[in-house]
C-alpha positions in Angstrom: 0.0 0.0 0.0 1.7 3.5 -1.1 1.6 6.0 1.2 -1.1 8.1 -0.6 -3.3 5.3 -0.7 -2.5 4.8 3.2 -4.0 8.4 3.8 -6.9 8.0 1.5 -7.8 4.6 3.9 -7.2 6.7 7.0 -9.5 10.0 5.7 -12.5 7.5 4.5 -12.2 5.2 7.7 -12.4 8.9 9.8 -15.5 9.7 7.9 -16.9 6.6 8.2 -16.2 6.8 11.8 -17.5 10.3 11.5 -20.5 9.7 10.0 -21.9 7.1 12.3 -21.0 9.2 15.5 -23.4 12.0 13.9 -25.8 9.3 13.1 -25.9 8.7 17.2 -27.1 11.8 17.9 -30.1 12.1 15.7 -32.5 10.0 17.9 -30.8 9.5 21.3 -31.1 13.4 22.6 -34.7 13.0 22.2 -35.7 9.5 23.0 -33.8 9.4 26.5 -36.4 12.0 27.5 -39.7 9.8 27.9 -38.1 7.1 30.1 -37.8 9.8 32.6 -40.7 11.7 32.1 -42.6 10.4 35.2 -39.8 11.8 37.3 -39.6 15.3 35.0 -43.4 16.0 35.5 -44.0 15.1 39.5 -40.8 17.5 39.8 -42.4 20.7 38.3 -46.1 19.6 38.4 -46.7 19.5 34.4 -49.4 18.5 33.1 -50.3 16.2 30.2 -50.5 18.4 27.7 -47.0 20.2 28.9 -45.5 16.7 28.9 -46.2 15.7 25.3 -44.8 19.1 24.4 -41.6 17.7 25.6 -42.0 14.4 23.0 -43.7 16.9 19.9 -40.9 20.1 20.2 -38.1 18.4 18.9 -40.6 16.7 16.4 -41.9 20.6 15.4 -38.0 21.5 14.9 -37.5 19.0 12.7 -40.4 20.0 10.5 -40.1 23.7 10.2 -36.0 23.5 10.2 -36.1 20.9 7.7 -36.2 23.0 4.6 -33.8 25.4 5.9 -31.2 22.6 6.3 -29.5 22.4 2.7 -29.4 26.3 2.5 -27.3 26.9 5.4 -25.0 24.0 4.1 -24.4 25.4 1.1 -23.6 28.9 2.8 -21.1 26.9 5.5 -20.4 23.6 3.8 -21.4 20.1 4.1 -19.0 19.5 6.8 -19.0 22.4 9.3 -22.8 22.7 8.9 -22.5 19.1 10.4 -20.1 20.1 13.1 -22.4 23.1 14.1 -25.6 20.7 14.6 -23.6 18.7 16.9 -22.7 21.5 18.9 -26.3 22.9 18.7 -27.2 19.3 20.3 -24.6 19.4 23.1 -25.8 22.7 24.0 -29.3 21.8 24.2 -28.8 19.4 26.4 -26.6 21.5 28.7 -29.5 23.9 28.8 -32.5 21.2 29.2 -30.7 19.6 32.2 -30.0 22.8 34.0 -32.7 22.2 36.2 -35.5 25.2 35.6 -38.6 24.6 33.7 -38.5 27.3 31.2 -35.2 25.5 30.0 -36.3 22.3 30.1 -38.5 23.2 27.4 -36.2 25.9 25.7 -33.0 22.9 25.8 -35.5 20.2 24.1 -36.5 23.0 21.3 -32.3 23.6 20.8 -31.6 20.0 20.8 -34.9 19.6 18.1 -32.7 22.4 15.9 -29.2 20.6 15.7 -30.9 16.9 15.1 -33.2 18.4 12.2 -30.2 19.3 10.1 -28.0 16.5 10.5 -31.2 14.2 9.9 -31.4 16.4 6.4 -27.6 16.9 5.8 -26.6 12.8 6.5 -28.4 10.9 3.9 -26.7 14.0 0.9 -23.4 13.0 2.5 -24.1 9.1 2.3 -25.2 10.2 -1.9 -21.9 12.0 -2.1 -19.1 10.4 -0.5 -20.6 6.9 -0.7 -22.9 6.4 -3.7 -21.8 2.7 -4.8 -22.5 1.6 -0.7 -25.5 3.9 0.2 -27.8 1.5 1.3 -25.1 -0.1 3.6 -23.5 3.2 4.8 -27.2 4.0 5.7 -28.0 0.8 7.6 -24.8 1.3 9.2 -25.5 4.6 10.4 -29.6 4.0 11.5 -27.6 0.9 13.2 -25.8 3.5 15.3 -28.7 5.9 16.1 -30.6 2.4 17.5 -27.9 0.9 19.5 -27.0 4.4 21.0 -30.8 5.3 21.5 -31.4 2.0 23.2 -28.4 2.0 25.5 -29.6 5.9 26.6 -33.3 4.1 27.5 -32.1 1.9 29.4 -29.5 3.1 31.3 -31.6 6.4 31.7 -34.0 5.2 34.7 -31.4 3.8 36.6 -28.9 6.6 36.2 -31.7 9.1 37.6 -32.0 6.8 40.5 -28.5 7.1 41.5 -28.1 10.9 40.5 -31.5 12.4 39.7 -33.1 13.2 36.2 -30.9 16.4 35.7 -27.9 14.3 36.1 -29.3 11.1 34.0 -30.3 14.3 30.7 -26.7 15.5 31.1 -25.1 12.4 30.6 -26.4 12.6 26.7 -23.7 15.3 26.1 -20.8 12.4 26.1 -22.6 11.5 22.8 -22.4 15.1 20.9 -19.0 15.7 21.9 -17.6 12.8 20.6 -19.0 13.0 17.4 -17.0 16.7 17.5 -13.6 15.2 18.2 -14.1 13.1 15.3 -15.9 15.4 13.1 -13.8 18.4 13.3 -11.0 16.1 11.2 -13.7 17.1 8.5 -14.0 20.7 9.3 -11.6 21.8 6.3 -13.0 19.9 4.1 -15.9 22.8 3.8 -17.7 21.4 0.7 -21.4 22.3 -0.2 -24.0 19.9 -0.9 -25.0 21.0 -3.8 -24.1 23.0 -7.1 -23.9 27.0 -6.1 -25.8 28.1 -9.6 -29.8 28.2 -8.1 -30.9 27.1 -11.9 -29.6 23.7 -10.9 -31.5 23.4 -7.7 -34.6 20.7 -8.5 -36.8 21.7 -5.2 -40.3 23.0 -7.2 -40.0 19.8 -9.0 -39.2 17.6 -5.8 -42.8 19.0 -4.6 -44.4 18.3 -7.8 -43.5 14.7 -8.1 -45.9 11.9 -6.8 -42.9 9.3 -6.1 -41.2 12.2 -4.2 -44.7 12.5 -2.2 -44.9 8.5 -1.8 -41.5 8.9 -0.7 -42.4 11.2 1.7 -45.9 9.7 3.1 -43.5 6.4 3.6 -41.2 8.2 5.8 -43.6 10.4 7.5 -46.3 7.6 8.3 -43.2 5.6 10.2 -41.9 8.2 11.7 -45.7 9.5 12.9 -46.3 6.0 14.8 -42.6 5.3 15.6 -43.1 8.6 17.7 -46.0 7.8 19.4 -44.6 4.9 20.5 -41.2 6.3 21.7 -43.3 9.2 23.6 -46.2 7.1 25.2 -45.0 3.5 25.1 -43.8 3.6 28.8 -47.7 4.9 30.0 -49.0 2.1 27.1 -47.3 -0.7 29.5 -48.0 1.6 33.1 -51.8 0.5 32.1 -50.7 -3.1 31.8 -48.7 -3.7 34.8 -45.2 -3.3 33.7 -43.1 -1.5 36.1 -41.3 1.5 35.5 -38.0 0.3 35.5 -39.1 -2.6 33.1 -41.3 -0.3 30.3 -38.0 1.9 30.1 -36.1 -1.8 29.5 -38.9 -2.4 26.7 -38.4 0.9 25.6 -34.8 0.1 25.2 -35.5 -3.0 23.4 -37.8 -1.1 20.8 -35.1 1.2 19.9 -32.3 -1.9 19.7 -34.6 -4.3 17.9 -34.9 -0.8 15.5 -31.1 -1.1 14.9 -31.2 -4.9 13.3 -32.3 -4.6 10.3 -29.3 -2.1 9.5 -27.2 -5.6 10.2 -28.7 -6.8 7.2 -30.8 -5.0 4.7 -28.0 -3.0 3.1 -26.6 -5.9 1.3 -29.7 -7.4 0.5 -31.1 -3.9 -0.8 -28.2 -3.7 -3.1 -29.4 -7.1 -4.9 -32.8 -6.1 -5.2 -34.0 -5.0 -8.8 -36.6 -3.0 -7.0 -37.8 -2.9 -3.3 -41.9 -3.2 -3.1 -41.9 -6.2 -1.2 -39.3 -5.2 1.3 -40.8 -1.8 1.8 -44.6 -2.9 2.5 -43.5 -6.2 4.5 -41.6 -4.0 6.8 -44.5 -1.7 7.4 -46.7 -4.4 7.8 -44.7 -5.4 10.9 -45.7 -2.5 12.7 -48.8 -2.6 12.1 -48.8 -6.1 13.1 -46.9 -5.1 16.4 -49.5 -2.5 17.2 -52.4 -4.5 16.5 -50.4 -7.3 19.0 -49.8 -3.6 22.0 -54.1 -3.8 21.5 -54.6 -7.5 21.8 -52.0 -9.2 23.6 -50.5 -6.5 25.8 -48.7 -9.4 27.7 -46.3 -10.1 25.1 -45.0 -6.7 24.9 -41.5 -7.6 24.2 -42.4 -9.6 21.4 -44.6 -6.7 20.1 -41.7 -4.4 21.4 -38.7 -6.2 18.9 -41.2 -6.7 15.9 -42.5 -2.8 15.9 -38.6 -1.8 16.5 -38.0 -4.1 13.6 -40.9 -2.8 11.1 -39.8 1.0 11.7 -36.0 0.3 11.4 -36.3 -0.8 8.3 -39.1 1.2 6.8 -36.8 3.9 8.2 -33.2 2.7 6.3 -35.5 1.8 3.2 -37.0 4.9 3.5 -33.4 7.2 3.4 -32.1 4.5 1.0 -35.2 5.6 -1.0 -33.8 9.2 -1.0 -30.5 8.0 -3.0 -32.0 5.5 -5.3 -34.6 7.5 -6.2 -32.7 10.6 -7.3 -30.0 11.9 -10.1 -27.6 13.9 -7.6 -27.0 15.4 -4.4 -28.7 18.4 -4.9 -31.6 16.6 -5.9 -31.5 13.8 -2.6 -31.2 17.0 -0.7 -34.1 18.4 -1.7 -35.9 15.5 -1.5 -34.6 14.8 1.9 -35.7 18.4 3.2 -38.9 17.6 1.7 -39.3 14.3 3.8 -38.1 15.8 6.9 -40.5 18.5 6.9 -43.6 16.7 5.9 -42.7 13.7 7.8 -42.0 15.7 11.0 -45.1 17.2 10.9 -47.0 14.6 10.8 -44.6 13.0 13.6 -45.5 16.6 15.6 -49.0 16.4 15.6 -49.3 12.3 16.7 -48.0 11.8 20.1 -50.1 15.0 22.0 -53.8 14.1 19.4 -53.1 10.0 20.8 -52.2 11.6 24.3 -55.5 13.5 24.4 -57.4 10.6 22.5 -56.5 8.5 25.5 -57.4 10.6 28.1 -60.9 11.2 26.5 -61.6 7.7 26.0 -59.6 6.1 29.2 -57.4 3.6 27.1 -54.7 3.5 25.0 -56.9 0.6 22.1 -58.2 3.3 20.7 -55.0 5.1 19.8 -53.0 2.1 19.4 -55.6 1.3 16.1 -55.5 4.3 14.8 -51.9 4.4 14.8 -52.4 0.3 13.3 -54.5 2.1 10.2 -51.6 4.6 9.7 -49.0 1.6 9.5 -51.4 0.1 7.0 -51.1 3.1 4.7 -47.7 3.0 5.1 -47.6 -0.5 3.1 -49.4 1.0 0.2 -46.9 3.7 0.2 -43.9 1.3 0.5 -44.9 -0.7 -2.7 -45.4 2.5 -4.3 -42.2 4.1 -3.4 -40.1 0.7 -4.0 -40.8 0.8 -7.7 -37.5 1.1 -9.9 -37.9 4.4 -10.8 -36.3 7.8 -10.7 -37.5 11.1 -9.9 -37.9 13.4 -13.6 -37.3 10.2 -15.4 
């Protein structure tokens, strides 16, 4: 191996390295909140409707950031744009776990800010700097956001035991900071996601394209339920008997079982000529899985590992989606801004209308159907957005 080649192994295994430690923060900032909400809201005295704002701000962030995400990034760079979210999400979290309740709120919206960028920004890079491996780089990297997410579950009830909640919310800036050291190895690199002349930007046409809108309904459907789940699944099991310290395990397991199908469906994607089947069977777990929450809440970790399973890999088929389906990186950005916003939107709106459905009817069936018919639509979208085609083509 020459020398030059030696370097060129060391810069892509940094990125690599990089990449997935940016990947680790886009879901764990937010998801290590819920475990803990019990504690958060007999602490202040919130009410229901203050504690889904907690699950639904970072969601809102993520929608109304989202289209913002690619502009910046030309303006800064691909790279440093990157860097900048992750300090965003460190600081967040400094200012959530300070310990008054205007900052709790004002530290989750801040955290909500730097994770709506990178979720834009990551999948362009994956296009750019690794288009003949995309769908592995991206299994890969939703791997990391599952594992990390479902290590901060679990060790997040028992860490507030031993230190409080403030303590156990701090801890999540080891995450953002690492990703930093290794990041800022990419800072000089300063390149822009996509072509500077505005003629070449394809975003009216990304809005005007029904597989860009199936696209987007596949995403946004998944993430709308996967949300619900993340925010209430803890008070879903409360009402069956599981213990706290045992729904924030389950809620661990969720996340983890989320992270498995990035062990596998990247190679398998790659052989597919199209991927219909594997896009509505993996939506048609969840909604298997929340039909099971409904019926036969006492096998909750089975239902807990197959809806983990279904929205990981609706989720990596879904970004994968954003690269197949596309001519260039200006165009997957777009198309990934697109996603985000919708998607988030939708994702906003779910957890506090099912929190307020349950308290009108008494029960979490209700909610758990609705969110059953939504993973149903989801399938339909899924064979529709697996079709071999491109977007323009």
């Amino acid at each position: 191996m020459t020398p030059s080649t030696s370097a060129r192994s060391a810069r892509n295994a940094l990125l690599l390295a990089g990449t997935l430690l940016v990947a680790a923060n886009l879901r764990v900032p937010a998801t290590g909140l819920p475990p803990l909400l019990a504690q958060i809201t007999a602490h202040f005295g919130l009410s229901t409707t203050a504690a889904g704002a907690l699950t639904t701000l970072p969601l809102l962030a993520f929608a109304l950031l989202s289209p913002f995400a690619a502009a910046i990034a030309r303006r800064l760079g691909l790279e440093r744009t990157l860097f900048c979210a992750m300090a965003t999400i460190a600081l967040g979290i400094g200012v959530r776990s300070s310990g008054w309740e205007w900052a709790l709120f004002l530290g989750t919206w801040i955290i909500g800010m730097g994770i709506a960028v990178g979720n834009v920004l990551l999948p362009s890079l994956v296009k750019r700097d690794f288009p003949d491996n995309a769908a592995a780089v991206t299994g890969a990297y939703v791997l990391a956001m599952g594992v990390v997410a479902a290590l901060g579950s679990a060790a997040a009830v028992p860490l507030a035991d031993a230190h409080g909640w403030q303590a156990a919310l701090a801890g999540f800036v080891l995450v953002p900071l690492a990703a930093m050291a290794v990041w800022a190895t990419q800072w000089g690199s300063g390149s822009a996601p996509a072509p500077v002349d505005a003629r070449a930007q394809p975003s009216a046409p990304i809005w005007r394209s029904a597989l860009a809108w199936q696209i987007t309904f596949y995403l946004g459907l998944n993430s709308t339920i996967y949300y619900v789940a993340i925010g209430w699944l803890p008070s879903i099991l409360a009402e069956s008997g599981v213990s706290a310290q045992q729904a924030g395990t389950l809620h661990g397991v969720l996340q983890l079982a989320s992270a498995i199908p990035g062990l596998v469906l990247g190679p398998i994607v790659r052989r597919m000529s199209d991927q219909r089947l594997a896009a509505a069977l993996a939506a048609a777990m969840s909604t298997i899985a929340l039909l099971g929450f409904w019926l036969l809440p006492a096998l909750s970790w089975l239902w807990s590992v197959l809806f983990g399973m279904g929205t990981g890999a609706t989720f990596i088929l879904g970004l994968t989606f954003v690269a197949l389906r596309t001519r260039d990186v200006a165009q997957s950005t777009a198309l990934s801004g697109m996603s985000q916003s919708v998607g988030y939107l939708l994702a906003a709106v779910a957890p506090m209308a099912m929190g307020a459905l349950h308290d009108r009817l008494g029960g979490w069936q209700v909610p758990l159907l609705v969110c059953a018919a939504l993973a149903a639509a989801a399938v339909a979208m899924g064979a529709l957005a697996g079709r071999n085609r491109r977007i323009g083509a």
